[in-house]
Kinemage of the C-alpha trace (Angstrom):
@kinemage 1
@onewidth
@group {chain A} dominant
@subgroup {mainchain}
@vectorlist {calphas} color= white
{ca unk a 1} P 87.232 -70.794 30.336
{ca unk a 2} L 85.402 -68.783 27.480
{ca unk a 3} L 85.409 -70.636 24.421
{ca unk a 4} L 84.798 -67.896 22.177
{ca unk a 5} L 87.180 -66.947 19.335
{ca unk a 6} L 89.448 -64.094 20.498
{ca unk a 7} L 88.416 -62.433 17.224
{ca unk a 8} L 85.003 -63.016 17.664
{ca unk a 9} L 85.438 -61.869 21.605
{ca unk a 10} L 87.261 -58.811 19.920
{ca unk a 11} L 84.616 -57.765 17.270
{ca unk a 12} L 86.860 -59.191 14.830
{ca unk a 13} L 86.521 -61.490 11.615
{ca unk a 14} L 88.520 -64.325 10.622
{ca unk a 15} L 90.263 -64.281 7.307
{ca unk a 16} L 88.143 -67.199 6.291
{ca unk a 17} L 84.772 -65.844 7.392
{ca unk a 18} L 85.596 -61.712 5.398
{ca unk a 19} L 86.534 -63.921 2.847
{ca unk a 20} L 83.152 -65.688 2.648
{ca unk a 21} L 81.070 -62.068 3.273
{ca unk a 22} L 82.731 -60.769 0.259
{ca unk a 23} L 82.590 -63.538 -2.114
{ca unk a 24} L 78.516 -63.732 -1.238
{ca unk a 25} L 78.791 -59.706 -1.653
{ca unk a 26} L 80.296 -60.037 -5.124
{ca unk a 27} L 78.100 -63.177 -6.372
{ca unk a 28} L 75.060 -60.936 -5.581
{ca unk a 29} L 76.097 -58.228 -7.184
{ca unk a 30} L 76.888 -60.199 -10.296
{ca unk a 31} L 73.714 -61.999 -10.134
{ca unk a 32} L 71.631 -58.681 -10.105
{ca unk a 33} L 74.085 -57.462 -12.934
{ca unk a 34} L 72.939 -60.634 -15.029
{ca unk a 35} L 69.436 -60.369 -14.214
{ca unk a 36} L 69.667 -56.877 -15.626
{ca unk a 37} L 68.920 -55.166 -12.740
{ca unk a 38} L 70.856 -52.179 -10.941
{ca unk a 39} L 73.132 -52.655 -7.868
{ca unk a 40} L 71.440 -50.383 -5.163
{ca unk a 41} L 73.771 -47.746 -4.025
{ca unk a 42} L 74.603 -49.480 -0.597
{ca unk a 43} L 71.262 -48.344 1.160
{ca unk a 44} L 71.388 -49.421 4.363
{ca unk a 45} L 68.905 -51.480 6.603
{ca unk a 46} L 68.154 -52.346 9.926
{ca unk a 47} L 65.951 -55.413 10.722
{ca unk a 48} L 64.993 -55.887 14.404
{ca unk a 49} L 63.615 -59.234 15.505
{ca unk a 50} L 64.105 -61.245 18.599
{ca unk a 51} L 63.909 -64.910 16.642
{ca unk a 52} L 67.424 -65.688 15.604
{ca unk a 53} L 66.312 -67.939 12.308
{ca unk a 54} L 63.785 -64.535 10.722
{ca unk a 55} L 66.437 -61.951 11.857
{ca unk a 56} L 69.109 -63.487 10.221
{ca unk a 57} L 67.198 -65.167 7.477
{ca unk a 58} L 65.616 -61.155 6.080
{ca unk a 59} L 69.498 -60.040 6.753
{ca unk a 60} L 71.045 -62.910 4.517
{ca unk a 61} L 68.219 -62.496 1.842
{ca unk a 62} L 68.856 -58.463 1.689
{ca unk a 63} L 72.498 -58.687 1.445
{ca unk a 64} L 71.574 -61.188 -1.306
{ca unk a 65} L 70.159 -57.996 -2.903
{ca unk a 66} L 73.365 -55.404 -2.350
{ca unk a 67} L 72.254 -53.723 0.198
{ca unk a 68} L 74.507 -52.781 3.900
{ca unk a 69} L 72.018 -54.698 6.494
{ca unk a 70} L 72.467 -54.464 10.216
{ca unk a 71} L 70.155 -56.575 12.638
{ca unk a 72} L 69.133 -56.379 16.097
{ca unk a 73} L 67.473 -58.877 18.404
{ca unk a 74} L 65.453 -56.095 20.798
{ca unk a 75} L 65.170 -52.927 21.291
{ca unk a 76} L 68.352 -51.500 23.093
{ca unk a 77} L 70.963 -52.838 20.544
{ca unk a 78} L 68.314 -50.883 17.361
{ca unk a 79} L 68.671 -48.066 19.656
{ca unk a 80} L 72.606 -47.738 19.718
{ca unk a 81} L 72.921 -48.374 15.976
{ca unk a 82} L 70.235 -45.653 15.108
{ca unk a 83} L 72.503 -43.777 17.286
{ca unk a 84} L 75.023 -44.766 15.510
{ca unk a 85} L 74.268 -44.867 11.580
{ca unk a 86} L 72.001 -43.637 8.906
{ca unk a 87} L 69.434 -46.021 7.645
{ca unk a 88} L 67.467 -45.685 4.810
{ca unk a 89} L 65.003 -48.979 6.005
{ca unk a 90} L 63.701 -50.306 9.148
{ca unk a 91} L 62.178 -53.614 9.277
{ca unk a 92} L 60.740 -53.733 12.789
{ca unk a 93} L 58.831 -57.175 14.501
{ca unk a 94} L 56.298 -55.424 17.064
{ca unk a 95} L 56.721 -57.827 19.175
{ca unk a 96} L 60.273 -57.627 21.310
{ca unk a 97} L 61.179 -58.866 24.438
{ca unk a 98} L 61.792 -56.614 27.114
{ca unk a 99} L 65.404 -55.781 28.329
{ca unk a 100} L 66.997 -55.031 31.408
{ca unk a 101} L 63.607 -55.127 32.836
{ca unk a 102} L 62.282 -52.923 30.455
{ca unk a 103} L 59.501 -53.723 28.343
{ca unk a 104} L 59.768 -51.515 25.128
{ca unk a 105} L 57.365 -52.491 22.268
{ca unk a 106} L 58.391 -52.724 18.433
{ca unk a 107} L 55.846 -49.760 17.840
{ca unk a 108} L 57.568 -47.544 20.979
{ca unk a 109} L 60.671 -48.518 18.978
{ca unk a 110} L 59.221 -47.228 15.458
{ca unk a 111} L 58.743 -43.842 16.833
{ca unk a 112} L 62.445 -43.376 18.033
{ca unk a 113} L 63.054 -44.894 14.862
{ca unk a 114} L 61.337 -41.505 13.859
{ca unk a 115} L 62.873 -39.868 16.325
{ca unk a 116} L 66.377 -40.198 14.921
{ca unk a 117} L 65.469 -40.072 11.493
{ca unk a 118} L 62.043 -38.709 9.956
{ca unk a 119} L 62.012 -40.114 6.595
{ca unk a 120} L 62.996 -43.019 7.391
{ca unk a 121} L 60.957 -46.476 5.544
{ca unk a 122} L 59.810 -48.354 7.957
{ca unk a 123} L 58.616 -52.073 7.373
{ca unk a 124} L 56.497 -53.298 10.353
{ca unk a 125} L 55.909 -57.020 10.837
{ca unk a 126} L 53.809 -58.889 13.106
{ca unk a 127} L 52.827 -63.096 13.710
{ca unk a 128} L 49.127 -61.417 13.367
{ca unk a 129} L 47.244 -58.669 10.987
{ca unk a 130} L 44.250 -56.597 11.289
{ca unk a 131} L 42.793 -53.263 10.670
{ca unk a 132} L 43.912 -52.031 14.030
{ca unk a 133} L 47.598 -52.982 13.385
{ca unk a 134} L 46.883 -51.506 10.168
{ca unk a 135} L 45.873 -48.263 11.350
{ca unk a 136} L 48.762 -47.769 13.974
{ca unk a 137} L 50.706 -48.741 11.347
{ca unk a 138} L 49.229 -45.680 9.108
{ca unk a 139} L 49.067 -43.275 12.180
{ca unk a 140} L 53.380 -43.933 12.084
{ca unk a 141} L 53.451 -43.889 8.450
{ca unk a 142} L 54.817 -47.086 7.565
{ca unk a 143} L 55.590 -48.079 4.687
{ca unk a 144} L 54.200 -51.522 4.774
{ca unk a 145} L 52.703 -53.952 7.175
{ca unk a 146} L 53.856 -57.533 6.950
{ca unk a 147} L 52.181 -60.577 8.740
{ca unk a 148} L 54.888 -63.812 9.241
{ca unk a 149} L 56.152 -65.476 8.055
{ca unk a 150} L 57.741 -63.074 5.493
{ca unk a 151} L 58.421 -64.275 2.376
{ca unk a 152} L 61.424 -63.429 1.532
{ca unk a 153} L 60.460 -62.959 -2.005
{ca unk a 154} L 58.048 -60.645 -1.350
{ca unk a 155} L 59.914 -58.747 0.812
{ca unk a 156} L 62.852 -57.839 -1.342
{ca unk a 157} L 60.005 -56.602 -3.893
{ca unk a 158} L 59.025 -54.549 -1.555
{ca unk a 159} L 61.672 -53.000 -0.443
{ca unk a 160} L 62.764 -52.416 -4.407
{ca unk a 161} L 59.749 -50.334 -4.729
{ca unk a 162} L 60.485 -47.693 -1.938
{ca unk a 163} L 62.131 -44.818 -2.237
{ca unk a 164} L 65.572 -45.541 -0.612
């Protein structure tokens, strides 16, 4: 017997659980309003990671901020919603498990990040940094090349200062 939801199963929400999206939604947005700051304009951004706690802790943190985000854990599902949507932000881990037999690297993934959209901002993140990272990173234009684990802090700095 599957003991999922059959709204979850479905794709659906529960009243209770749009309920608690929108009241975080509006208590960021009137946070940022206190703080003086501007509400983005709904940019949206995809952050692909393969470890549960980071993908949905950077996800929770940037909604904090007002902005649409959609996460992946590996390569295929980033794939369908580039396919899918517009994104003004990737924020890519390099390193990604491979699917269906597959192995498909967070860098092979930047460049059909690239593919799909050209101007896209692309955030690349990695458990280790170096000047070759750095310069693969360059070669792809990335915006920015973060080594984990992210501070949250500094990454919603970060992505204030891009051009979304």
């Amino acid at each position: 017997m599957n003991s999922v939801r059959p709204a979850a199963r479905e794709g659906r929400l529960t009243s209770n659980e749009l309920d608690n999206r929108w009241s975080r939604t509006v208590a960021a947005l009137q946070c940022l309003q206190r703080r003086g700051g501007s509400v983005p304009a709904q940019k949206k951004i995809l952050v692909v990671d393969d470890h549960r706690h980071s993908r949905e802790g950077l996800r929770e943190s940037l909604l904090g901020e007002g902005y649409q985000v959609e996460a992946a854990a590996d390569c295929w599902q980033a794939i369908k919603k580039l396919k899918e949507a517009r994104f003004e932000l990737a924020i890519v881990d390099l390193d990604l498990p491979p699917v269906h037999g597959l192995q498909m690297s967070g860098w092979d993934l930047i460049r059909i990040c690239r593919a799909f959209h050209p101007t896209i901002n692309i955030i690349v993140i990695s458990a280790e940094a170096g000047d070759v990272l750095n310069a693969q990173a360059e070669e792809l234009k990335a915006s920015k090349v973060l080594e984990k684990p992210i501070d949250p802090t500094q990454l919603k700095a970060i992505v204030r200062t891009l051009d979304l």
